[in-house]
C-alpha positions as CSV (number, residue, x, y, z in Angstrom):
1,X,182.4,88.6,272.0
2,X,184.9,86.3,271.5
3,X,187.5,84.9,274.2
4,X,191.1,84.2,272.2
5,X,193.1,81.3,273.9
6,X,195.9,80.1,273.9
7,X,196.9,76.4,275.2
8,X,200.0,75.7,276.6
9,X,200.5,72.9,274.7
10,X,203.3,74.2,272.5
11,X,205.6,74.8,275.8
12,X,205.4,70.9,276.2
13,X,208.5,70.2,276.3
14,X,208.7,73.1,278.9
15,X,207.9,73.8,282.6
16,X,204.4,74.4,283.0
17,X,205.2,78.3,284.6
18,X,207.4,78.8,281.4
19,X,204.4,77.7,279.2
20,X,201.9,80.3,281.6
21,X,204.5,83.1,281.4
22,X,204.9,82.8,277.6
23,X,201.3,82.7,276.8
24,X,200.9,85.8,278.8
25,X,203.9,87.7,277.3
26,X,202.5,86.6,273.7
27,X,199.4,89.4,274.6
28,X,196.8,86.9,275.7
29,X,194.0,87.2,278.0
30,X,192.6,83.3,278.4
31,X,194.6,80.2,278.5
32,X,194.2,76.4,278.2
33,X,195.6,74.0,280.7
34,X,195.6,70.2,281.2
35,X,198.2,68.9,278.6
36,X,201.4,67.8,279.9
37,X,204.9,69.6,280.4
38,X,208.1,67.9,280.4
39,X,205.9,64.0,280.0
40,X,204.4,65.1,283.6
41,X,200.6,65.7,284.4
42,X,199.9,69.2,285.2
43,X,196.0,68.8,286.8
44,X,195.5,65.2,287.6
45,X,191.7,64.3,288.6
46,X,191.7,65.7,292.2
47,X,190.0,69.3,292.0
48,X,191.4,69.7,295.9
49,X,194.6,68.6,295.2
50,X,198.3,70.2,294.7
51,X,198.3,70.4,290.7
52,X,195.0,72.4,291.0
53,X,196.3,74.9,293.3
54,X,199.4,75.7,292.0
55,X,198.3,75.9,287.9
56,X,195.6,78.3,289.4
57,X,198.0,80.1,291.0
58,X,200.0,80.5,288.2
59,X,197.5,81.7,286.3
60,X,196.6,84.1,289.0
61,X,199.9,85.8,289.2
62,X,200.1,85.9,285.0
63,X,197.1,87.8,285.3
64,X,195.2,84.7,282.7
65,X,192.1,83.5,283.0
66,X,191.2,79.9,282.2
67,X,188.6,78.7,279.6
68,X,189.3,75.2,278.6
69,X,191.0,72.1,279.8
70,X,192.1,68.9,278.4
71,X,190.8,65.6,279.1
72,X,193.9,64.3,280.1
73,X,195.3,60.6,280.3
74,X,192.6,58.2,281.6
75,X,192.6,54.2,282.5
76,X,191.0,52.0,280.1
77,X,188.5,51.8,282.1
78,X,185.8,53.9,284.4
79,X,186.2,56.3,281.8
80,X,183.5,58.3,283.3
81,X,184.3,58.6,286.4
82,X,187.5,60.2,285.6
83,X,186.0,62.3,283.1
84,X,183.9,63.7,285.6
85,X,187.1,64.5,288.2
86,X,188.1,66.2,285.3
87,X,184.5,68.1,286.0
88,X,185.4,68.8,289.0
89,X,188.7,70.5,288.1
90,X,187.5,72.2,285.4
91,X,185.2,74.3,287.6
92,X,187.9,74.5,290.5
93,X,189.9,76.4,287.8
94,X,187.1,78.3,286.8
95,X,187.2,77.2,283.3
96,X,184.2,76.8,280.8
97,X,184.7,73.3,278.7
98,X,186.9,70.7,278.8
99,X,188.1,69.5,275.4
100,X,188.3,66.3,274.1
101,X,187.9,63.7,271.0
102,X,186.0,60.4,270.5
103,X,186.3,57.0,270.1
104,X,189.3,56.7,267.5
105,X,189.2,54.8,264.5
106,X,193.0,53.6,264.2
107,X,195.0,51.1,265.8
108,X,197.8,53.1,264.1
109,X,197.6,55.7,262.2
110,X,197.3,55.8,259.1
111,X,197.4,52.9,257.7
112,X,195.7,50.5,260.3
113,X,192.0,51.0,260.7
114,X,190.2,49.3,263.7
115,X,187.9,46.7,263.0
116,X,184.4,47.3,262.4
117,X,183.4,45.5,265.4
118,X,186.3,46.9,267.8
119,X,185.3,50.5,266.3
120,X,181.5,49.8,267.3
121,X,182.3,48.6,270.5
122,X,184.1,51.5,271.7
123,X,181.7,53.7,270.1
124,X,179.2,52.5,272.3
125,X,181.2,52.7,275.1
126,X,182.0,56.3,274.6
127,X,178.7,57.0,273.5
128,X,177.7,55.5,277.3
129,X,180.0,57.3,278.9
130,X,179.2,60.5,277.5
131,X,175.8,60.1,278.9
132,X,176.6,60.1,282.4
133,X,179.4,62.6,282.3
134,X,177.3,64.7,280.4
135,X,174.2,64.9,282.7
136,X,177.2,65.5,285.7
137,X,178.5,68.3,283.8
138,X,174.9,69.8,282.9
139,X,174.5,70.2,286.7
140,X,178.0,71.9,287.1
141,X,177.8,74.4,284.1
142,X,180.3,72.5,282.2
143,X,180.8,72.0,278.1
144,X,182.1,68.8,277.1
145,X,183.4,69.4,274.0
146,X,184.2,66.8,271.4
147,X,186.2,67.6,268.5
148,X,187.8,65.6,265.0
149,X,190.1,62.8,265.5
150,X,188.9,60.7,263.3
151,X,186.7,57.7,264.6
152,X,183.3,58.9,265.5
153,X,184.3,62.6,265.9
154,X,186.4,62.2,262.4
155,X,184.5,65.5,260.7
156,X,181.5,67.5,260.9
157,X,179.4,64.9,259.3
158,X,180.2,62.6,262.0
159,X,179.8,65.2,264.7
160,X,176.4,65.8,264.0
161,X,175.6,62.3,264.0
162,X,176.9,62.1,267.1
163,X,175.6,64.6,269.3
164,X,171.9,63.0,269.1
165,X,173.1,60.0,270.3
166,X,174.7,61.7,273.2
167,X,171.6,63.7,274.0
168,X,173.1,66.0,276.4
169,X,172.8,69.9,276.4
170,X,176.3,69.9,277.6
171,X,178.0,68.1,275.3
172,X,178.6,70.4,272.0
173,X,181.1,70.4,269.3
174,X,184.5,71.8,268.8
175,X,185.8,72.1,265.5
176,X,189.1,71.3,264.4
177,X,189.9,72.2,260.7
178,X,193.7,71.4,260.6
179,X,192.4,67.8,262.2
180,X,190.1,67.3,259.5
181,X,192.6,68.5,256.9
182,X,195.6,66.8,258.3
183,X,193.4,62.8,259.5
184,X,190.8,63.0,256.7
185,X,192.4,64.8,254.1
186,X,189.3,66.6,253.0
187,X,188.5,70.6,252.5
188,X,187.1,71.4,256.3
189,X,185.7,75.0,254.7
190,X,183.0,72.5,253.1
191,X,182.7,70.2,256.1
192,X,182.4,72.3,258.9
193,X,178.1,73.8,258.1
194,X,177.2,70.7,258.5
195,X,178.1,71.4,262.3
196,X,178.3,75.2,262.9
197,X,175.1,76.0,264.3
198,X,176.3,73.3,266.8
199,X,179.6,74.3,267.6
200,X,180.6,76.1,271.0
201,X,184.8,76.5,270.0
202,X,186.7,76.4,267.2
203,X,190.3,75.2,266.9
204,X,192.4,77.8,264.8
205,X,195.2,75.3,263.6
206,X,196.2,75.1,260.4
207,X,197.7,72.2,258.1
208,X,200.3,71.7,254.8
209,X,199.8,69.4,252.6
210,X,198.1,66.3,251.9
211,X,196.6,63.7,254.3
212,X,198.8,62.5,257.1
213,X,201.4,65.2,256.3
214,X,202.9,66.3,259.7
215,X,202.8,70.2,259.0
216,X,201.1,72.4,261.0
217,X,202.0,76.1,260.9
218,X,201.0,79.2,262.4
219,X,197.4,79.9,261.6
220,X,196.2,81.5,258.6
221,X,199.6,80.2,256.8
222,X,198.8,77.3,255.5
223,X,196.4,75.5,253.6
224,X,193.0,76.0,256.0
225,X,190.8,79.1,254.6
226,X,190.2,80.6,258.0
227,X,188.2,83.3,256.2
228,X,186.1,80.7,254.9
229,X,186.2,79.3,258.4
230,X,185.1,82.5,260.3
231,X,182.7,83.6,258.0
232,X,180.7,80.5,258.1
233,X,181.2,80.3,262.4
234,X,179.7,84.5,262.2
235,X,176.6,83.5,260.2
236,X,175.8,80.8,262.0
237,X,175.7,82.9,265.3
238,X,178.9,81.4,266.9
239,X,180.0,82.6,270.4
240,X,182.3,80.9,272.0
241,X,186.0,80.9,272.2
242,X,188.7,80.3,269.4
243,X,191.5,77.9,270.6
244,X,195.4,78.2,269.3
245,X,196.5,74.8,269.7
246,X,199.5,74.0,267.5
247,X,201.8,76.5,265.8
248,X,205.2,73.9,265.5
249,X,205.0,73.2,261.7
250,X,206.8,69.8,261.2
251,X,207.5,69.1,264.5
252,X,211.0,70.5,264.6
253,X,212.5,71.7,268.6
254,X,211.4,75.2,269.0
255,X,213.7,77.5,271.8
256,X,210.8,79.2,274.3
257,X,211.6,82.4,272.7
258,X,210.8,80.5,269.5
259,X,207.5,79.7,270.5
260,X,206.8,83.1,272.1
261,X,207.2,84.9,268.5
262,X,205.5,82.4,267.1
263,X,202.1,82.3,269.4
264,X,202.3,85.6,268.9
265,X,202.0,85.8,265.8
266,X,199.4,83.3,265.6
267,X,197.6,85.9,267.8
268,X,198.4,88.5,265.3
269,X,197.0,86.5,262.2
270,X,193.8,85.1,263.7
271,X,192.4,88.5,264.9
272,X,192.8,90.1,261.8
273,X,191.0,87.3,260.4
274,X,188.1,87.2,263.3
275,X,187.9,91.0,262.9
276,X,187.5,90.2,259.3
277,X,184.9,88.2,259.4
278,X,182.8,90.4,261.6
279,X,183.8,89.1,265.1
280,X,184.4,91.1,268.2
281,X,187.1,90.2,270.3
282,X,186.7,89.9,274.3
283,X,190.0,90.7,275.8
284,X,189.7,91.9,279.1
């Protein structure tokens, strides 16, 4: 059965508690944690610490469970090692996967590619670090869980190039078809078999218009087929949870009230289209 969560990212610009109390109030059952509120950190790399214990607590008293986490902001370097803190406070929340992206192929983007040789060199630094938090999150029932943003994790294509060279059970895809849409410009109903059978969590965030277009609506009102989407994730067999993410169109300020109608209609919209496909939902 499928888990339905909702991040808190849209409450950004929010208190973390108003972000919690509005993705509960929207009808949800699971929620994603780790993005900031207001510019601060809400988990930070300590699994003991303060941030820990009160976003769990908050949860607690929502009556939400968490399933994913972001990676959060880490230094340029030791990469590792903070991605497996971030481990260690995934499981202290009692989440399932920490989401994240790849080695980026933009000094700015659009318009200014890396180099080929400053690409490759990160690549093979992610690809290195990946390794080791990978085998630390295989012992701790952890998904690491790469998804497009351009560079090495750009589309599907990419994705399934780059799992192999990982070579960890625990890492797995995410797919992100308003990313691919929105950094690649490119129809992600086509892309995303070439990853399906791979894919532990699907993004359900939608994208207007052509490449680099800042629009990104509530799902299944834009330009993303999520019937296409679904149908494709039911035949392959996929499981795991379906992620709303962004629902703030063009990036205009949204009231909280604002973005309570709105998640919930993003809700509303992608379980008709999960129950259309053939899903079961799991919303205990």
């Amino acid at each position: 059965m499928i888990k339905l969560v909702c991040l808190t990212l849209p409450y950004s610009n929010y208190p973390l508690e108003r972000g919690i109390e509005g993705v509960a109030r929207a009808g949800y059952s699971y929620v994603g944690l780790g993005w900031s509120h207001e510019g601060e950190d809400t988990l930070g790399f300590d699994p003991d610490g303060p941030l820990v214990h009160r976003t769990r607590t908050l949860c607690e008293k929502a009556g939400l469970t968490p399933v994913v986490i972001g990676l959060g902001s880490t230094p340029a370097r030791d990469n590792a090692h903070y991605l497996m803190r971030r481990i260690d406070v995934c499981r202290a929340l009692g989440a399932e996967a920490i989401q994240l992206g790849g080695a980026g192929g933009y000094r700015r983007f659009p318009d200014e590619p890396l180099a080929p040789e400053v690409f490759q060199a990160a690549h093979e630094a992610y690809i290195a670090d990946m390794k080791e938090a990978g085998t630390y999150a295989q012992e701790r029932d952890i998904i690491l869980a790469p998804k497009p943003h351009t560079g090495n994790t750009a589309t599907a294509k990419h994705l399934a190039r780059l799992l192999p060279e990982i070579d960890r059970p625990s890492v797995r895809a995410c797919y992100d078809p308003g990313n691919v849409h929105f950094y690649e410009g490119i129809s992600p109903e086509d892309d995303f078999p070439h990853i399906a059978d791979q894919t532990c969590k699907i993004i359900a965030k939608d994208h207007i218009g052509p490449r680099a277009e800042n629009n990104f609506p509530i799902p299944g009102e834009g330009d993303v087929d999520f019937e296409r989407i679904f149908a494709t994730a039911f035949e392959a067999g996929f499981d795991g949870p379906v992620v709303i993410e962004r629902v703030n169109g063009t990036g205009g300020a949204f009231t909280a009230e604002e973005i309570d109608i709105r998640i919930q209609h993003a809700r509303e919209n992608v379980i008709d289209l999960l129950n259309s496909a053939g899903f079961a939902l799991d919303e205990t």
